[in-house]
C-alpha positions in Angstrom: 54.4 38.7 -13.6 55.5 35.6 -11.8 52.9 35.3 -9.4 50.1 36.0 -12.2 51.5 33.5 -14.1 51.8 30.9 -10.9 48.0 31.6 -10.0 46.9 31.2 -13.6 48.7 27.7 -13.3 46.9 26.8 -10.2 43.8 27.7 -11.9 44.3 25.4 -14.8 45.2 23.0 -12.6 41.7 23.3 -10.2 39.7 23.7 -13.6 41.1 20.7 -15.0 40.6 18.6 -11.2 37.2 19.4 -11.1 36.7 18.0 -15.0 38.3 15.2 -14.4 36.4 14.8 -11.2 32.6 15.1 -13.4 33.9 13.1 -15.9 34.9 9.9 -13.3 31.9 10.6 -11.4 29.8 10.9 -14.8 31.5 7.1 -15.9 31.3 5.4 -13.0 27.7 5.8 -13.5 27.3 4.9 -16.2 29.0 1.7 -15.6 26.8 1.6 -12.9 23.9 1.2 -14.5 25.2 -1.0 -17.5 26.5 -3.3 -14.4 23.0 -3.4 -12.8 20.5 -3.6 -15.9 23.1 -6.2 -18.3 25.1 -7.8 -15.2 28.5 -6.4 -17.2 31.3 -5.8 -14.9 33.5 -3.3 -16.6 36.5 -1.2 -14.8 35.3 -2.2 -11.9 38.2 -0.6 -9.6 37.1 2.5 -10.9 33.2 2.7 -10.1 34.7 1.5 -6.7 37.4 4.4 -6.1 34.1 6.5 -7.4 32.0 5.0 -4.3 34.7 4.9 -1.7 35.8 8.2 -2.4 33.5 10.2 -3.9 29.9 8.5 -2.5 28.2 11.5 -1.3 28.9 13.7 -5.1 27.9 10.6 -6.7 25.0 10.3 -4.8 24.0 14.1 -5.7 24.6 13.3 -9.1 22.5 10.6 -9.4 19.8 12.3 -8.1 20.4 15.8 -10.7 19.9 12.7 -13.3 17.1 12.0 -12.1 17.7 8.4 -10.5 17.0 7.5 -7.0 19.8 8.0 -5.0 20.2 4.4 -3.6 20.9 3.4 -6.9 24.3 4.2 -6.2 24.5 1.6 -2.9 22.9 -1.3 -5.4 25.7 -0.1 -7.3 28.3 -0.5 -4.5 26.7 -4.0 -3.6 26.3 -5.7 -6.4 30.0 -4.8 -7.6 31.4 -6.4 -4.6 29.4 -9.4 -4.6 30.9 -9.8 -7.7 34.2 -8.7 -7.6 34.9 -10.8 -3.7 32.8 -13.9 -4.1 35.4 -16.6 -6.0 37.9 -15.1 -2.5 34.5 -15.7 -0.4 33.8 -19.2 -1.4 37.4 -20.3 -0.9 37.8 -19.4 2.7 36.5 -21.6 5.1 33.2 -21.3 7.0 35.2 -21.4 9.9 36.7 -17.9 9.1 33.8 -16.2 8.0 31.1 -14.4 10.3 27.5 -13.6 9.1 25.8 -10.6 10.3 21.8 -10.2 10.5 20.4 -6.5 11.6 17.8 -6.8 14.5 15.3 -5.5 12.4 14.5 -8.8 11.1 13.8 -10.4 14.5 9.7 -10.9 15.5 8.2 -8.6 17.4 7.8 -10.8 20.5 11.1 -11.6 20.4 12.4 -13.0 23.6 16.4 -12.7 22.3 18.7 -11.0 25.2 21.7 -8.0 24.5 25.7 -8.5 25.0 28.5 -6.4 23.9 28.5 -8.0 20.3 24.3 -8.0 20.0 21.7 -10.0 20.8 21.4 -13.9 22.0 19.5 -15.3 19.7 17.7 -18.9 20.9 16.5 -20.2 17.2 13.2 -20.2 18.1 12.4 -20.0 14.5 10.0 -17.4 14.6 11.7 -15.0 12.2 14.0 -15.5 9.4 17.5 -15.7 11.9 16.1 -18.3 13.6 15.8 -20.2 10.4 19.2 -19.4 8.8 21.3 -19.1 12.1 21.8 -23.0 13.3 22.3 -23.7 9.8 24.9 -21.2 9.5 26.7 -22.6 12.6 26.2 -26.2 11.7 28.5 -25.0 8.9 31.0 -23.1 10.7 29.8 -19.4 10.5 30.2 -17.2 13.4 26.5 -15.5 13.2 26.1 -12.2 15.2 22.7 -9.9 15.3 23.9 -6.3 15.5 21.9 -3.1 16.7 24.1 -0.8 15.2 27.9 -0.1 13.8 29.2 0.3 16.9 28.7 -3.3 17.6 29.9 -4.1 14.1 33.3 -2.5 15.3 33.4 -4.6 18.4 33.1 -7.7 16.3 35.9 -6.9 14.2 38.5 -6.0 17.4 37.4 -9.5 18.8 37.0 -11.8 16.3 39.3 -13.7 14.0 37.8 -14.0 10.5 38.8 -13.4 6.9 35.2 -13.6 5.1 31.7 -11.5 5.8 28.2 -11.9 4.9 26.2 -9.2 5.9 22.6 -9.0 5.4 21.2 -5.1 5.3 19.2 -2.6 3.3 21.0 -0.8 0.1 22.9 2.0 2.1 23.6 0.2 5.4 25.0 -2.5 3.5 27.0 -0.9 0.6 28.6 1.5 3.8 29.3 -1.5 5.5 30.5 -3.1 2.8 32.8 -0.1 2.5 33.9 -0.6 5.7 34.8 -4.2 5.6 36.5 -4.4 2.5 39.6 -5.9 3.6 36.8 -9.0 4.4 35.7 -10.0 1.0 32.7 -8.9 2.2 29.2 -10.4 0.2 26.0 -8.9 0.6 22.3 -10.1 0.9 19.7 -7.2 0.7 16.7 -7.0 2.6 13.4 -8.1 0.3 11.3 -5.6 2.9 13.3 -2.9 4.4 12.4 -0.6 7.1 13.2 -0.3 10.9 10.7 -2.8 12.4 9.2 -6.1 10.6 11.5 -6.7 7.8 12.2 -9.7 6.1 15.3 -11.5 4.1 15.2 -14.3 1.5 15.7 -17.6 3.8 16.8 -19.8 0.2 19.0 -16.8 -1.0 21.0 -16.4 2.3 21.2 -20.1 2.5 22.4 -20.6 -1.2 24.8 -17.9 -0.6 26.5 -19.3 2.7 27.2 -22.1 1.1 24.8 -24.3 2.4 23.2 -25.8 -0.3 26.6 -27.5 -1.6 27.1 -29.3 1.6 23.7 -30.6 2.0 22.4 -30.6 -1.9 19.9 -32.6 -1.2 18.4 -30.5 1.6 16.7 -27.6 -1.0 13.4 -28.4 0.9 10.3 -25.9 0.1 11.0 -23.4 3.4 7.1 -22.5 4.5 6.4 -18.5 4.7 2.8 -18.5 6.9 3.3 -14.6 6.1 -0.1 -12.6 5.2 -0.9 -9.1 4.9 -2.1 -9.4 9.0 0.6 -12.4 10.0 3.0 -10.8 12.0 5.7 -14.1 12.0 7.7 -13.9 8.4 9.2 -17.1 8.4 8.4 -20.9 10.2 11.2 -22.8 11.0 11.6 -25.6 8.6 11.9 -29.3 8.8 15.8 -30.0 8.6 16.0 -33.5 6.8 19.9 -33.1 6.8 20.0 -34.0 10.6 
């Protein structure tokens, strides 16, 4: 009698888990999506909890509704953006690191390989040759990473409080994930991909900071790009100098 009645409790108990389970995954969704088409931050600790702990189910709901599945890393970005970027903006440059992938670099790119990625030489032929002396000139800490294992490296050897990482939806909302102790901000990729991608210059710029210490340096950047140019981005003329 006793044990029927114990294993009818712990059935309840499952049952009612696994409601309240749907039901956070179902809202968190929703606010999702009220967050992404209104710009409404609403609970926002929960939609996180929902991504940090239950990412992959919310990603297999999504798609059951019918949504594309990297809804939910927009999701995860655009939360944190929000949520970090007044703690962002208050640290100093000098404690804050930006991160480009090496898929934004040209295709005849000359840039060497160390333990914490590649040795970029601004040449200016890609996007992180535009953005990267600027950052610097600013006090970021700018790295150009292969893969997360060199994002892991950075962390165990650097000092910093603040990161701006610059990715596609679901390497940058699971990065973001990661670094969350880092008011971490995040810049997506306008052409994603493994090879030949391409990033906002203005946007990464505007989002570093940049713009507030040189105001009057919101020159017109040049994009030569075409359907058959292979270099994204020229380096611009820097009147600020």
């Amino acid at each position: 009698m006793f044990s029927g009645n114990l294993f009818q409790t712990i059935g309840q108990i499952a049952v009612t888990f696994v409601i309240s389970l749907i039901i956070i995954l179902i809202l968190s969704l929703i606010l999702g999506i009220i967050l992404l088409k209104k710009n409404t931050l609403i609970f926002p600790r929960l939609v996180l909890f929902a991504l940090d702990f239950l990412y992959s189910p919310l990603k297999k709901l999504s798609k059951t509704l019918g949504f594309d599945e990297i809804m939910v890393d927009h999701i995860g970005v655009e939360i944190r953006n929000q949520i970090n970027e007044n703690n962002f903006k208050d640290i100093d440059n000098k404690k804050k690191i930006l991160v480009f992938p090496h898929c934004l670099r040209d295709p005849n790119c000359e840039a060497t390989l160390n333990e914490t990625g590649l040795v970029c030489s601004s040449c200016g032929k890609c996007a992180i040759g535009v953005i990267k002396p600027k950052a610097e000139k600013i006090g970021y800490k700018v790295f150009i990473v292969p893969g997360s294992t060199f994002v892991n490296k950075i962390v165990e050897e650097n000092d910093f409080d603040a990161v701006l990482g610059i990715a596609c939806y679901e390497d940058l909302n699971k990065s973001m994930m990661k670094l969350s102790n880092f008011n971490p901000q995040g810049v997506l990729l306008s052409r994603s991909g493994c090879f030949k991608t391409a990033v906002d210059v203005k946007t990464v710029l505007d989002k570093i900071g940049y713009y507030d210490i040189f105001n009057d340096d919101k020159i017109k950047i040049v994009n030569p790009c075409s359907k058959n140019d292979s270099n994204c981005f020229q380096k611009d003329k820097d009147i600020s100098k």
